[in-house]
C-alpha positions in Angstrom: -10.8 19.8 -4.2 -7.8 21.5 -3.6 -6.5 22.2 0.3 -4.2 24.0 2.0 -0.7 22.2 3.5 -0.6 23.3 6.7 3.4 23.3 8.0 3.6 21.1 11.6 6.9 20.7 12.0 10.3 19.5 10.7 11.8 15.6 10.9 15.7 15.4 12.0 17.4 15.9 9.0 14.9 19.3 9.1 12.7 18.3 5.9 9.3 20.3 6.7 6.7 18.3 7.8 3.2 19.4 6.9 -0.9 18.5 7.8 -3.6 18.7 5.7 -5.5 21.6 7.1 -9.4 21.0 8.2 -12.1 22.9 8.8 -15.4 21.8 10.6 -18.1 20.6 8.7 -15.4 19.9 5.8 -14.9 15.8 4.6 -11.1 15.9 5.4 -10.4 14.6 2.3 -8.7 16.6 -0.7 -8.3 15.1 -4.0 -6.5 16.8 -7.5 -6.5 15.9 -10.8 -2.7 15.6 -12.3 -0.8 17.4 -14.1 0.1 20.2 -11.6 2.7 20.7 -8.7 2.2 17.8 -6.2 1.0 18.7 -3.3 0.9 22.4 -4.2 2.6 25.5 -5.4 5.7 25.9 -3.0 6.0 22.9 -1.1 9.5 21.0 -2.6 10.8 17.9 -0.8 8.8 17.4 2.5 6.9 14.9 4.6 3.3 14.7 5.6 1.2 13.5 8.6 -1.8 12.3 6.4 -2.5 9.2 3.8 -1.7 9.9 0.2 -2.8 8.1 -3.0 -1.3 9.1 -6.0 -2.3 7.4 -9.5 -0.8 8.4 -13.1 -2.5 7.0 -15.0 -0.4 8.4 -18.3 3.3 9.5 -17.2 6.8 9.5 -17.5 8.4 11.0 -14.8 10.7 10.4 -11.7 10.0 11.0 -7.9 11.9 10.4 -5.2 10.6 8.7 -1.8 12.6 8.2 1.0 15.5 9.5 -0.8 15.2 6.3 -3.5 14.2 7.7 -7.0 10.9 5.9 -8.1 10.5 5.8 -12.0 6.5 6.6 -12.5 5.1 5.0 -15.6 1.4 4.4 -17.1 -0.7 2.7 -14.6 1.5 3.3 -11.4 -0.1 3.9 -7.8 2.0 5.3 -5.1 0.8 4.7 -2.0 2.2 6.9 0.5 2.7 6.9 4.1 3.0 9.8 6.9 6.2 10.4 7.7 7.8 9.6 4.0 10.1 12.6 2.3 8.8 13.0 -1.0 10.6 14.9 -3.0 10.6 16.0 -7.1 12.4 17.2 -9.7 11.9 19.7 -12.9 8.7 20.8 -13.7 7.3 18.8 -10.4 5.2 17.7 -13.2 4.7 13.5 -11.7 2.2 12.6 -14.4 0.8 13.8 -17.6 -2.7 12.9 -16.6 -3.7 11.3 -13.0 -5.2 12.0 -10.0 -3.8 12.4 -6.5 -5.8 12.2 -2.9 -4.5 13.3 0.9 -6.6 12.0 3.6 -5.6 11.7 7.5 -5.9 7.9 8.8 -9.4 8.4 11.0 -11.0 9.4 8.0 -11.8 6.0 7.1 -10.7 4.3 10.7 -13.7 6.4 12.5 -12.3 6.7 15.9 -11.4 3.5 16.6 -8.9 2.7 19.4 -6.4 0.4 17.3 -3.5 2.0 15.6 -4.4 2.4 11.9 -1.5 0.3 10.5 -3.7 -2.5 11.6 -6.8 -1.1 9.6 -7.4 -4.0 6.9 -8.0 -1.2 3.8 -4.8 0.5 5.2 -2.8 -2.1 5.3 -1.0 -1.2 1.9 0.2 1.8 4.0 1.8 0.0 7.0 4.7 -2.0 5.2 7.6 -1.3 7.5 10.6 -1.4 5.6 8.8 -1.8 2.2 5.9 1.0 2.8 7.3 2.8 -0.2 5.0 0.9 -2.4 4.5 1.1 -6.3 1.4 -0.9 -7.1 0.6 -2.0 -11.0 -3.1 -1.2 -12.1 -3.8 -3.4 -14.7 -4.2 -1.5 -18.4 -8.0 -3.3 -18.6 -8.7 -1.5 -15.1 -7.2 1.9 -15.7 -10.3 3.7 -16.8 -11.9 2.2 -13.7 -9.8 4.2 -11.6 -9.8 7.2 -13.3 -14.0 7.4 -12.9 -13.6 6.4 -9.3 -11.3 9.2 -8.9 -13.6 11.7 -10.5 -16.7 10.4 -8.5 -14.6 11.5 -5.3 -13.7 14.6 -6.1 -17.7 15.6 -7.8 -18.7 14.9 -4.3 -15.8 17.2 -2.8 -16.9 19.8 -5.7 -20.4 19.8 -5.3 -21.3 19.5 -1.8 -24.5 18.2 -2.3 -26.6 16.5 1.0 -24.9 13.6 2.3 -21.8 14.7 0.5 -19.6 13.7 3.4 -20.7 9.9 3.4 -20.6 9.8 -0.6 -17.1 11.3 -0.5 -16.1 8.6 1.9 -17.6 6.0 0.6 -15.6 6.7 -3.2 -12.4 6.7 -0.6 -13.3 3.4 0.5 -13.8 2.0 -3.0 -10.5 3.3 -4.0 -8.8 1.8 -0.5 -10.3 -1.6 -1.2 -9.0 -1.4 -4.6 -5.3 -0.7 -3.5 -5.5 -3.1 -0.6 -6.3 -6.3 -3.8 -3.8 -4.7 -6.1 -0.9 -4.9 -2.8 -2.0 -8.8 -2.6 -1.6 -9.3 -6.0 2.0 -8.0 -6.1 3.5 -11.6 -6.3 0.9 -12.2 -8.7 2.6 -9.7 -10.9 5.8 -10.5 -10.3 5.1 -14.3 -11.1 2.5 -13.4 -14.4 6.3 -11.3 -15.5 8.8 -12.3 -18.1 11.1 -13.7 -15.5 11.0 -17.5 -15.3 13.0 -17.5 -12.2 10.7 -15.6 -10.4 8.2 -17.5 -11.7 9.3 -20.5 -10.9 10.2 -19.2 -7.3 6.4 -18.3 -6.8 4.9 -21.2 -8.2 7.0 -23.3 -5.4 5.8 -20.7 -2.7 2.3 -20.9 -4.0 2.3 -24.9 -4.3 3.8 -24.9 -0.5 3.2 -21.7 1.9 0.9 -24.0 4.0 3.8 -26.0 5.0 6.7 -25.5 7.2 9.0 -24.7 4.2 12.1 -22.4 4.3 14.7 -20.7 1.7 16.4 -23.9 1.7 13.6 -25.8 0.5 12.8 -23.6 -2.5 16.2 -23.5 -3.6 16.1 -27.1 -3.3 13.4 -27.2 -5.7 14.9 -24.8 -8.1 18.9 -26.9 -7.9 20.2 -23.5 -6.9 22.0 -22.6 -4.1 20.1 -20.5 -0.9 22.5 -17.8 -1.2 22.2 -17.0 -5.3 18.9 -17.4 -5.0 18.3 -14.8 -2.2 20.7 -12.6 -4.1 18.9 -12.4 -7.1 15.3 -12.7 -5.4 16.4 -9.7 -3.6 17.6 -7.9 -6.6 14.8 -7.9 -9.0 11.8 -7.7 -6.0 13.3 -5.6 -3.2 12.1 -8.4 -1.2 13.8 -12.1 0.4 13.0 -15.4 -0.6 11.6 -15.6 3.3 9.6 -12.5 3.0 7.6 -13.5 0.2 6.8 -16.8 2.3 5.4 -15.1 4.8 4.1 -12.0 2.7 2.3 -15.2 1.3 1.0 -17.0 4.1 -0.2 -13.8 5.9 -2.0 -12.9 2.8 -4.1 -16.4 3.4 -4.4 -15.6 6.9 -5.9 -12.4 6.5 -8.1 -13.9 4.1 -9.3 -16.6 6.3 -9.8 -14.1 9.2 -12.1 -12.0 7.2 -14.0 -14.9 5.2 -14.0 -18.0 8.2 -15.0 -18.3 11.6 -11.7 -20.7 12.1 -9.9 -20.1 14.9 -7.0 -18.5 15.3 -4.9 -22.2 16.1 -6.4 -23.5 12.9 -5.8 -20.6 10.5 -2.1 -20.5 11.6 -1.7 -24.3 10.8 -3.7 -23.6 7.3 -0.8 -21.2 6.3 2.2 -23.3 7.2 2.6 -22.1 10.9 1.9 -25.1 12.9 3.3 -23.0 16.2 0.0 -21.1 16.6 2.1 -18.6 18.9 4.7 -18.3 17.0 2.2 -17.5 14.0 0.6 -14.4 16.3 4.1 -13.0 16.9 4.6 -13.3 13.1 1.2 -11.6 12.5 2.1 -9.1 15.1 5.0 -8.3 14.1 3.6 -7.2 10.6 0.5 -6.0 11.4 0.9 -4.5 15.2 -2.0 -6.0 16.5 -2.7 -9.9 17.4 -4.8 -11.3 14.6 -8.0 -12.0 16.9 -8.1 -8.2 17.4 -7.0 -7.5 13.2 -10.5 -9.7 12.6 -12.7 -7.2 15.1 -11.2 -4.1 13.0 -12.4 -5.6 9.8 
């Protein structure tokens, strides 16, 4: 279903900012099938105050985010955050075929009083620093996502009783599905024809639940900590450290949502034996403390 950008205002640098418009009754949800001008006739480089998913599925293209220019390639999911300047170039023509969805955050958060970067299916959208995320649907899984896609915006199209929950509920598939493919990242990365990353990963895998540092992997590796940061940070975008703890609050997320451990014994599972320190940690990344992340889920 195709909606309307609303303009709300501009950000400092004066990039317009716009909202995806509503109307009552309506699912606030807007989906389009690529190709086509992304979000709509018009509208160049901008921000937005809503959720966007964008998948292209076939595509060979550019697109820049946050000022950094992304290359989009078969299979790539963007997963976009409010208050990111997208911007494109040419034709504005992002994928040859694809699908793209805008949704605000209480869509799926239903009025709930914590701040939706602690959500646990919007968590691929809260990544400080590294929000700007390009997640890898696997070639075996691609026509999945296309049908999910479709079966959102039938609903949209249609309008048929109990449309709204349908419509939602396709969202929420999708959302779950981009919430395993943003854990999986290091999975990637280590399954990749890059045996130093692989070998980094496998020591991070083999020992997140203990107190281990950059030192201690480039022990393992007989490199030094500062090479090894360097190139970890050149091919990943990420540190040596952040992938420990991108890895040990992966566990604890899982172990929030699948236990009824306490919060003292999931920090010392995943290699935080400081059970404060491990809710500052947790905090830090998710804004909320992680007794109250396991009452969102």
């Amino acid at each position: 279903m195709r909606r309307s950008l609303v303009p709300v205002g501009r950000t400092g640098d004066g990039t317009p900012v716009y909202g995806l418009g509503r109307a009552p009754g309506v699912v606030p949800v807007a989906a389009s099938r690529l190709p086509g001008p992304v979000p709509q006739p018009g509208v160049g480089t901008h921000a937005h105050d809503f959720l966007v998913l964008l998948y292209a599925h076939r595509a060979d293209a550019t697109v820049s985010i946050d000022h950094r220019t992304w290359t989009v390639t078969d299979g790539d999911l963007f997963v976009l955050a409010p208050g990111q300047v997208v911007g494109f170039t040419g034709t504005q023509r992002v994928a040859e075929d694809g699908w793209v969805v805008w949704f605000p955050a209480d869509a799926v958060r239903h009025g709930a009083s914590a701040s939706w970067r602690s959500h646990p299916l919007l968590f691929p959208f809260a990544r400080g620093a590294d929000r700007a995320q390009r997640l890898r649907v696997p070639s075996a899984d691609r026509p999945d996502w296309m049908a999910r896609f479709a079966a959102l915006d039938t609903e949209l199209h249609t309008r048929r009783d109990g449309h709204q929950e349908a419509a939602l509920a396709h969202l929420t598939l999708l959302l779950v599905g981009a919430a395993r493919l943003s854990a999986d990242v290091a999975g990637e990365l280590r399954s990749a024809d890059e045996p130093l990353l692989a070998a980094v990963f496998d020591v991070i895998e083999q020992r997140y639940h203990e107190p281990i540092s950059l030192a201690d992997v480039a022990a393992e590796l007989a490199l030094t900590a500062g090479h090894l940061t360097t190139v970890v940070r050149r091919r990943t975008g990420r540190t040596v450290q952040q992938w420990i703890t991108q890895r040990r609050l992966q566990e604890a997320r899982a172990l929030l949502a699948e236990t009824d451990l306490t919060v003292a014994a999931i920090s010392r599972r995943v290699g935080y034996p400081d059970a404060s320190y491990f809710i500052k940690r947790f905090r830090a990344e998710h804004r909320v403390t992680p007794a109250r992340w396991r009452g969102t889920g």
